[in-house]
N, C-alpha and C positions, 0 to 999 in steps of 0.2 A: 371886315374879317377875312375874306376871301384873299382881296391884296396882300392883306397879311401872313398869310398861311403863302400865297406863293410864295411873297420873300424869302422866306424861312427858307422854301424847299430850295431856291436858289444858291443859297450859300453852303450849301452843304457839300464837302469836299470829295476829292477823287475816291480817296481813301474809306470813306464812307458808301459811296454808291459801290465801289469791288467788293465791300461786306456785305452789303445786300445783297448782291449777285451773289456771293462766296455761299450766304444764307440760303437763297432761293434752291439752289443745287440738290441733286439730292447725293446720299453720304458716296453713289461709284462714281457719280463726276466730280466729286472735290478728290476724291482718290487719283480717278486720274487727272485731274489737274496738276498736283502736287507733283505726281510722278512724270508728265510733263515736263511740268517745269525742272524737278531736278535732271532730269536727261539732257534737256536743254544746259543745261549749266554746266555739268561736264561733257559735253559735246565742245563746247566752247575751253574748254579748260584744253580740252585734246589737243582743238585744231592749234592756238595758239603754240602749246608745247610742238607737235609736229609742225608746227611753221619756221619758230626759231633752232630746230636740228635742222630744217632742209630737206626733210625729208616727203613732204608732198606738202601740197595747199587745199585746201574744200573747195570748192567755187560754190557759189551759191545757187547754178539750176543745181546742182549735185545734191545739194542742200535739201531742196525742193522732193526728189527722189527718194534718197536714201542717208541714211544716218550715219555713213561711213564709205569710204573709197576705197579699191583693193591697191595696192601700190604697186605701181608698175616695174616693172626689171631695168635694170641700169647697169650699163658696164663700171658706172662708177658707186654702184654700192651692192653689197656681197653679204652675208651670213655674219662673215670675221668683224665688218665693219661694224655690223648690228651686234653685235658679243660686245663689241668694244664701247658702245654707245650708252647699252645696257648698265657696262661696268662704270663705267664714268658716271652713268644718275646714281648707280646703287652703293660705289664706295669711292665716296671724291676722295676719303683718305687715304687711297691705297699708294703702295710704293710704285711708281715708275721703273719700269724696265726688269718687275720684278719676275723669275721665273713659272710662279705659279697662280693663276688666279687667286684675290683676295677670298677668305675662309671666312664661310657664315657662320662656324660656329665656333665655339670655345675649347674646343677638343685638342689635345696635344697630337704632335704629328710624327710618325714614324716612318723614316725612310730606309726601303730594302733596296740591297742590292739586288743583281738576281744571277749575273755566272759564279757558279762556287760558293752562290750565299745562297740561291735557293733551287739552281741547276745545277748540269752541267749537261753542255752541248760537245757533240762531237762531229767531224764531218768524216763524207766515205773514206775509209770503208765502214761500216754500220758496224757498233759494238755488240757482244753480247747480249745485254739487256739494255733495252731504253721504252720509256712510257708513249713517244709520239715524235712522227719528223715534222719541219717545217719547213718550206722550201723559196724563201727570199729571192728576189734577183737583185746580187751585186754589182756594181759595175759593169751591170749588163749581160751577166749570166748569174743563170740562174741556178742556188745552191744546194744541196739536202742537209739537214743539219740533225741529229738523231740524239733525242733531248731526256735526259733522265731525270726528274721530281725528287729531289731533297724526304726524304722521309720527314711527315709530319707537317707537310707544306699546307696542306688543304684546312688544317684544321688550325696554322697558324693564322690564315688569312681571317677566316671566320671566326677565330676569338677576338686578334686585334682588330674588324671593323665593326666591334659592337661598342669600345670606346675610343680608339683613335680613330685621326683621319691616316690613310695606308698608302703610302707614295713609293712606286718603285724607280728607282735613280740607279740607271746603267753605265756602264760609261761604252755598251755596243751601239752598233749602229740601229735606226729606227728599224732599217729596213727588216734587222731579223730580230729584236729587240721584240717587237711590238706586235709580232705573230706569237712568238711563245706567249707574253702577258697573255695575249688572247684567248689561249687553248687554258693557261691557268687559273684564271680570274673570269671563269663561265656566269657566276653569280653576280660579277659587278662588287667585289668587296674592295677592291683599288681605286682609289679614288682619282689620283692623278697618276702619268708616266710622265721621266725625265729620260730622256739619252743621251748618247756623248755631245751632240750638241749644245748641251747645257753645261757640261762640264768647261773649267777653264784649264788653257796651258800654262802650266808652271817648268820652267826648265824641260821642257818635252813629254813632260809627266800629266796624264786626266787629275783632276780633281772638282771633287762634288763640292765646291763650295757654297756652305748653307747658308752664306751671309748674303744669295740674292736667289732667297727663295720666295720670301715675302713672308717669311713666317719667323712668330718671336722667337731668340736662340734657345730661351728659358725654357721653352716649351716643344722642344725638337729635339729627336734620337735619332740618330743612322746604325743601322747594321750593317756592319762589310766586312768580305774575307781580307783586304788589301789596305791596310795602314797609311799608303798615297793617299787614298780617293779624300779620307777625311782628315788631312794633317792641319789646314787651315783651323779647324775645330776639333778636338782630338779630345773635348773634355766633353764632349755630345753623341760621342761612337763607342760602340760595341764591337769590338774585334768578335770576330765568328773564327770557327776553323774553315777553311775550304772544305768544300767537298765534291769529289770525283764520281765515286760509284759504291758507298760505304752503306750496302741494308743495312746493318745496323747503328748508323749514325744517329744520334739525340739531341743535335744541337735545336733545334727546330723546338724539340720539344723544352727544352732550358728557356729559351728565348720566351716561347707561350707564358710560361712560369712565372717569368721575372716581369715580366708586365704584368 
């Protein structure tokens, strides 16, 4: 009988003596076991992934230490590169060479102009009235630019960023382009800026063309004082009036309306 009862206990599989063990446990080491083991499991998920980008390796005393490596600085990888890494996992279907990062969400997109559609800048001597200067360096000297607020601006931005996405598409340079958004758009209700960088030459002419923004046309407005900027699409624009210095101008507030 004895003989007998060993054998038994011989043939009893792997699988069988880890449930014993799993048994014997009490209920915080099976807890942490589990959770062990699944750290282990994406720890391993991780390194593989950061293996094939190239972007570090674990070694295995590392391994021994600690659960993770801080990544070192490399002339050959940047911020931009990590953005672009990011985008490539998070939208393989996005368009190439397109001007605005791929859109997470569903939202239609509206793009502002901003001299004459939602400013108007002037440089010295300093006019009458203006709400704020900004002072760029152009070509190496530096400018004052003395900037007056569209009536109605503030309370356009924060109507349209509670349903669209809000892009402002200049055809000025960054350099003083993107101090005013700055002083306008205190809240963050812009979601992206475009400059004349983005614009293309057509016969000597800027134009905003939306056919490489990366966004569907169906689903895209431009507001502009200037009939160039969006003739490639002309059936996605809202001509504006210019404006100069007019307190009582209302287009701002039409605009709020009509969206």
């Amino acid at each position: 009988m004895v003989s007998k009862t060993k054998k038994k206990a011989s043939t009893k599989s792997i699988k069988d003596i880890n449930r014993r063990r799993w048994r014997r446990k009490t209920p915080i080491k099976n807890v942490v076991a589990a959770s062990s083991a699944v750290l282990s499991s994406i720890h391993r998920r991780i390194s593989k992934l950061l293996t094939k980008l190239g972007l570090t390796r674990l070694s295995s005393s590392n391994r021994k230490r600690n659960s993770y490596k801080i990544l070192k600085k490399s002339a050959h990888f940047n911020f931009q590169q990590q953005d672009t890494v990011c985008k490539t996992l998070l939208f393989e279907d996005s368009v190439e060479n397109s001007l605005l990062p791929p859109s997470i969400s569903n939202r239609k997109t509206i793009f502002l102009d901003l001299d004459e559609t939602l400013v108007h800048s002037k440089t010295s001597p300093p006019p009458e009235k203006f709400d704020f200067v900004v002072r760029p360096v152009i070509d190496g000297e530096p400018m004052d630019f003395y900037v007056r607020k569209r009536p109605g601006i503030d309370e356009l931005l924060e109507a349209l960023a509670l349903k669209y996405e809000v892009v402002v598409f200049t055809a000025a340079l960054k350099e003083y382009a993107s101090l005013v958004v700055d002083r306008l758009d205190r809240n963050g209700f812009i979601s992206h800026r475009l400059y004349r960088d983005s614009c293309r030459n057509v016969d000597g002419k800027l134009v905003k063309d939306l056919g490489f923004v990366g966004r569907d046309l169906k689903k895209v407005v431009i507001v502009d004082d200037n009939p160039v900027s969006f003739s490639n699409q002309p059936a996605n624009a809202i001509l504006i009036k210019p404006f100069v210095d007019d307190a009582c101008d209302r287009e701002l507030w039409e605009i709020e309306r009509l969206f």
